[in-house]
N, C-alpha and C positions, 0 to 999 in steps of 0.2 A: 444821559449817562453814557461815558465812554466804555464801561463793561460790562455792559448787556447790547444781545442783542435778538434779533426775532427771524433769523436767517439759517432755520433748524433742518435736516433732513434724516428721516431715522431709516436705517437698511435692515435687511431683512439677514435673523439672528444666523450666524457662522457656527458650527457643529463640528466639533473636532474629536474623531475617537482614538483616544490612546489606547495602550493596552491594558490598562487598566481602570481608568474611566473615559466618562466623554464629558467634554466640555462644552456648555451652549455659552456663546458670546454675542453680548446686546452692542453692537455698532452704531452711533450716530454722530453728526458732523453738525459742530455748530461755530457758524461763519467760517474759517478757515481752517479750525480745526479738527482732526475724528477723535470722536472717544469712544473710550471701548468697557464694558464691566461684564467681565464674566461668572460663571453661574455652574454650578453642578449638576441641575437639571430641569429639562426643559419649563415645567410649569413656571418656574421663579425666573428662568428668562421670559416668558411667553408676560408676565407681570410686569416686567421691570419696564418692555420694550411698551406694551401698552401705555402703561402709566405714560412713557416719554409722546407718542403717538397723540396722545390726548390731548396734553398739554401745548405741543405744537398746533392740532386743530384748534385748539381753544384761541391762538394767538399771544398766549404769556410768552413773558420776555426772559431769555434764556442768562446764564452769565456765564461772560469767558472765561474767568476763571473757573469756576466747577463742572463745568459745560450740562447744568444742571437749569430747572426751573427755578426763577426765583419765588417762588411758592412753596417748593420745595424745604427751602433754605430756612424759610421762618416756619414754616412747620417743625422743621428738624432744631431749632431752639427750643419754639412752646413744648411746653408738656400735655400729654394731653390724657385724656381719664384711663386708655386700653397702657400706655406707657408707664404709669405712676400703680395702675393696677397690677401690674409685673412685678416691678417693686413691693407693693404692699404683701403683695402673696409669697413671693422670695423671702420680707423679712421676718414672715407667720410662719414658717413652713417647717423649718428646723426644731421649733419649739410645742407643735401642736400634735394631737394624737392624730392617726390617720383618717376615723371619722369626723375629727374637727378638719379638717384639710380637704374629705369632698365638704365638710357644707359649705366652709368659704369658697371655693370652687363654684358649687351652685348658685350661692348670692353675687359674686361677682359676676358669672354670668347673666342671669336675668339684668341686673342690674346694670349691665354692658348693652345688653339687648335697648334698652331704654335712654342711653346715651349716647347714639347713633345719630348723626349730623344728616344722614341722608339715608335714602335705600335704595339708591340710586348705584348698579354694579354689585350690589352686595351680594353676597356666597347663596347660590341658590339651595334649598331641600333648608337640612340639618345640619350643614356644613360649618353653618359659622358658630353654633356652638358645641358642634364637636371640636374644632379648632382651639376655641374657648377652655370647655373641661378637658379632653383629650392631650393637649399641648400646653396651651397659655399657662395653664394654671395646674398641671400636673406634670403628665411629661419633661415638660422642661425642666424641671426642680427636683424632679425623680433620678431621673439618668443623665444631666448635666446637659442636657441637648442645647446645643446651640444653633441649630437651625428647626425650623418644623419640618416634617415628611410634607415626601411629596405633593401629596395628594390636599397638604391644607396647607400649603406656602400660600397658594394666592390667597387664600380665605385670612390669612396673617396678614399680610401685604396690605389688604384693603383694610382690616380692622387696625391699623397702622395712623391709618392718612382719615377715617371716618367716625373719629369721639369725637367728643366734645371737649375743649380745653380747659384745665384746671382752672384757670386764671376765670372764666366763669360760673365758679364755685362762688363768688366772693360776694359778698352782704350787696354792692352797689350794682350789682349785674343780678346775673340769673339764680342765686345763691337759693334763694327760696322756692323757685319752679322748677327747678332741677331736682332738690330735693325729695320735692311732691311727687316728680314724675319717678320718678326712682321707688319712692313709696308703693305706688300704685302698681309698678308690675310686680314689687315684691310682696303686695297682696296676691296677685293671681296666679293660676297655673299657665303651662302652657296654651290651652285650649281656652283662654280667657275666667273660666270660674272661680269663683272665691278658693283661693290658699286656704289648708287650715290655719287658724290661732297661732297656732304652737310653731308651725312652719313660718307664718309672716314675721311672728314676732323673732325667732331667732335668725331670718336672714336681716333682717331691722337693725339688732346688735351686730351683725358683719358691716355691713355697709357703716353703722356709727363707728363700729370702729376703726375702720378706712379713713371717715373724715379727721378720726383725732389723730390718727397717724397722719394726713397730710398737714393737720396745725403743728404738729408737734416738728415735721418737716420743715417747717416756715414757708409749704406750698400756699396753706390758706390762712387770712388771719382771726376767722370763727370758723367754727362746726356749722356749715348750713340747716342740720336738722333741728339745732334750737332755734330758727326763723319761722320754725314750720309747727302749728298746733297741729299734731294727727290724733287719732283715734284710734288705742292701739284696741284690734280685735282682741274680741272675749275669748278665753283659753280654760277649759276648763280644767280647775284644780285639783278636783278630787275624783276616788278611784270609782267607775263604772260598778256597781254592787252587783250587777249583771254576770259579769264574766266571773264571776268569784267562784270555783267549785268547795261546795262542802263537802265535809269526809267522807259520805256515801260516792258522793260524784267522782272524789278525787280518787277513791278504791277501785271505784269500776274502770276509770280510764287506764289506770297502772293495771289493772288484770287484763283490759283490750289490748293493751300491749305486748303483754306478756303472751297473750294466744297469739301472737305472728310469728311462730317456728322460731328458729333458734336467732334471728337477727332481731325478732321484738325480745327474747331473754336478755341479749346482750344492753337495749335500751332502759330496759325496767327501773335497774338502779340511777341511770341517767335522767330519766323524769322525776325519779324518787327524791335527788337532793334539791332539784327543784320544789318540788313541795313541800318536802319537812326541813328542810334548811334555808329556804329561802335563798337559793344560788342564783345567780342569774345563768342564762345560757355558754355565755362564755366563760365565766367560771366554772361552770362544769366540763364546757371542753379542754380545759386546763387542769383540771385534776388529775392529780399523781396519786402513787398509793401514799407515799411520805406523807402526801398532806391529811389522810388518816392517824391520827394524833394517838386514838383512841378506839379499839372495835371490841368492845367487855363481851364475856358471853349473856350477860344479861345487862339491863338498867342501860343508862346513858351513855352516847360515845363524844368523842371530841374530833373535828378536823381544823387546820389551821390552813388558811387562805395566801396563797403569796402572789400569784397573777392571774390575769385574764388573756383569753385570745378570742377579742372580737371579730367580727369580720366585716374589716372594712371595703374589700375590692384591693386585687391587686393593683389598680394606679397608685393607691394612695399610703402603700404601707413601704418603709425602705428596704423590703425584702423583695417583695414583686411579688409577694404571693397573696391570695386572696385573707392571709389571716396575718397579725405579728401579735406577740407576745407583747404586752405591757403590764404595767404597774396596776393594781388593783382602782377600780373607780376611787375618784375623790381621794385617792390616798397616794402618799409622795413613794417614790421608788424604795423599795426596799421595806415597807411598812406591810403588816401582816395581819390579818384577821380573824379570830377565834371564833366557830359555830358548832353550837352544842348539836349533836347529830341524835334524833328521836329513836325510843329503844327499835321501832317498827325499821328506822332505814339503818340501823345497825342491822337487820338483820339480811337485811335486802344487800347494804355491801357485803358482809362476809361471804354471803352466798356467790356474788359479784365476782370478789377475788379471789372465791378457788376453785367458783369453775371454771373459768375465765384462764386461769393460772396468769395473774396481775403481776410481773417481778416489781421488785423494792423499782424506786425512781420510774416505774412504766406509767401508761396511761392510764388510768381507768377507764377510759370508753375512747373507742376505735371503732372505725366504719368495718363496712362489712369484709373489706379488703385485704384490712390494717392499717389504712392511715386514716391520719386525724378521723373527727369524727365533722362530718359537711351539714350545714343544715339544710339543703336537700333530702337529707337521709332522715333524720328526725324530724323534720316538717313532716315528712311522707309516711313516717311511720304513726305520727300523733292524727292528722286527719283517719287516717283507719280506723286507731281508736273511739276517734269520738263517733264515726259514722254507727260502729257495731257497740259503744257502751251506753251511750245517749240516747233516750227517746226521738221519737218525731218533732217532738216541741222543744226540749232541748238543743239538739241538734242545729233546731232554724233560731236559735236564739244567739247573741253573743257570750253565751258559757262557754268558757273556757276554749277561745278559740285562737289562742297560740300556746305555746307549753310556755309562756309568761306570765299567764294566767296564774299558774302555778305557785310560783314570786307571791304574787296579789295572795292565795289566798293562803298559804303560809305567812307571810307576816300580818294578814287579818284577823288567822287562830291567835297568832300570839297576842296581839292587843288585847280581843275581845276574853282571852285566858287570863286578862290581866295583869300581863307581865309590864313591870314596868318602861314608858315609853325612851326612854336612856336608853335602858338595854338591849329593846328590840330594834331603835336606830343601830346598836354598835353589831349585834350578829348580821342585818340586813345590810350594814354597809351605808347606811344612810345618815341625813345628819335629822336631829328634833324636828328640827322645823321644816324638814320636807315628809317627814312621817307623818307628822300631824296635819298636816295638810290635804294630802295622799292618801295618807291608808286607813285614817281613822273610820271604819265603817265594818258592820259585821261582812262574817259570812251570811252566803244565802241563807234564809232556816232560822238563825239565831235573832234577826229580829223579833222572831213570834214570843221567842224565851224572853226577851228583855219585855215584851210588852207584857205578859204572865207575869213578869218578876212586878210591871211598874202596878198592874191589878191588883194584885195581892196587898202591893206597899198601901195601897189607897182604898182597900176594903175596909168599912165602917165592922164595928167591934160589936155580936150578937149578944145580949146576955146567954 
């Protein structure tokens, strides 16, 4: 072939500082001619110039025209799993909440981890998948970055030129053992031990849905996971009856709280709609006084639910902050949710809102600062409680050992109160068939009553 040739020498990279940056430039000369590609900083020359170094030891044949490897060149055609993974997570990103956005994050990485051609140069430590979640699959997509930081160019650079190529995906090649292996680290953790259930099976749904977006692309022309029989881990369904506090439990822990000076008073009512309303944690960091519908001096109150602010990590939310405002679970933007509030946490908010002095639109719960309320702060306040309200054997038990607990066993009063199971899916926010699934179980204690109730039903009749 007239345009290649094997006549390469690579010089050592030119450093040019302006006055306002510097520039590192990769030099090399192939047959006659020099070529030059410059770089903003040194590590992505210190990559580039390698990469060429290699390829000349190796003996590949260069081409005049690109003054590139020809290796290169059909690499830079094929697709390959880390390049189509960019894609996939760019066209999820806009559309998902920001805790959907790290998990796909996490499955593609593992799942990247497992698609590696070699490990041969690869990013030493934690490199390659900080580059991975850090950049690939966040940064980039967060604040438009069009190159990586410094410090994980080369760790880019190599996960670049080191997957495996889509076109491998396919029924007549590797479609099936790809898959599997894909599988298997998405069973494990880092340290190699079994993945929970619940963790395997939903990075399983990211990855499937990666394959149907590259069918749908016309990359592949099946899904390789239906080649593949797996066994999907056991997940358990229903609620731990363990962690459940009953209403002696759930009182002592709100009064544990309430004994830590004036920053456990401000939380009182904060674990409170956790328990008799069944809030989840970030709906209560979202509550407003508006959303108190309802506060009677007696009998039942009413609030009305309109967002949550999870906390996803600031990579993943389009504010940068560790929390964003969205739409309530499982419900479309702008859709609202009504929860009867128990005369006992009526009386805990009133109290709430005027010691506190709550304005109309303000927060209801605030760190000890005034801003937002962090769950460092309420994590740290809730372990106190349980240490000083729980026994010895409590304590070493899984009772109630996050304030979601809480959740659990507010919507398992109301079951076991017999309200019906429609209703308590629509105040908990859930749908039927994840309630019954879930929560159908008493509180701790109420077994013994239902076993009494079943005694009694089945006592023979004395004269």
């Amino acid at each position: 072939m007239d345009d290649i040739t094997y006549d390469v020498r690579v010089y050592k990279t030119d450093v040019y500082k302006g006055k306002r940056v510097t520039t590192y430039t990769v030099r090399w000369k192939v047959a006659r001619k020099t070529w030059k590609e410059p770089f903003r900083n040194s590590a992505q020359a210190d990559s580039f110039r390698s990469s060429l170094l290699t390829a000349a030891r190796k003996g590949e044949a260069f081409s005049l025209k690109t003054g590139r490897p020809l290796s290169w060149e059909r690499e830079e055609k094929a697709l390959t799993w880390f390049t189509f993974s960019l894609d996939y997570c760019a066209a999820k990103w806009p559309y998902a909440s920001p805790n959907h956005r790290r998990g796909i994050a996490e499955a593609l990485t593992d799942a990247t981890e497992a698609l590696l051609i070699t490990s041969k140069g690869a990013p030493a430590g934690g490199l390659l998948r900080e580059a991975l979640r850090a950049w690939a699959y966040s940064g980039r997509l967060q604040n438009g970055e069009t190159e990586p930081p410094e410090h994980l160019a080369s760790a880019v650079r190599w996960l670049e030129r080191n997957t495996v190529d889509m076109s491998d995906f396919g029924p007549d090649r590797q479609g099936p053992q790809l898959a599997r292996q894909v599988l298997g680290r998405l069973s494990r953790r880092q340290d190699g031990t079994p993945a929970a259930g619940s963790t395997a099976t939903r990075k399983r749904a990211t990855f499937n849905n990666a394959m149907e977006y590259a069918c749908e692309r016309r990359v592949l022309p099946v899904n390789p996971l239906t080649l593949v029989r797996w066994t999907r881990p056991r997940v358990a369904q229903t609620l731990d009856l363990r962690v459940v506090a009953n209403p002696d439990q759930a009182r002592r822990l709100l009064d544990a709280v309430r004994g830590q000076g004036k920053r456990g008073e401000r939380m009182v009512a904060f674990f409170g709609v956790l328990y008799y309303a069944a809030l989840r944690p970030e709906e209560a960091v979202d509550l407003r006084r508006d959303h108190l519908v309802r506060l009677p001096d007696d009998g039942w109150g009413e609030m009305r639910l309109t967002h949550a602010e999870p906390r996803s990590g600031s990579r993943w939310t389009n504010s940068g902050k560790p929390r964003d405002r969205q739409p309530l679970k499982h419900r479309a933007p702008g859709e609202t949710r009504t929860v009867p509030i128990h005369p006992e946490l009526v009386t805990l908010l009133r109290h709430h809102v005027k010691e506190f002095n709550i304005p109309a639109g303000g927060r209801l719960f605030v760190g000890p600062r005034g801003g937002i309320m962090t769950d460092r702060t309420y994590l740290g306040a809730w372990r106190k409680a349980r240490a000083s309200a729980l026994s010895e054997r409590e304590a070493a038990s899984p009772l109630a050992e996050t304030p979601y607990a809480l959740r659990h066993a507010a919507v398992s009063t109301w079951l076991g109160a017999g309200v019906p199971p429609a209703q308590v899916a629509e105040w908990a926010g859930h749908s039927v068939a994840v309630l019954l699934r879930v929560y159908a179980k008493c509180v701790a204690g109420q077994e013994e009553d239902a076993k009494r109730r079943i005694s009694e039903a089945t006592r023979p009749n004395h004269p």
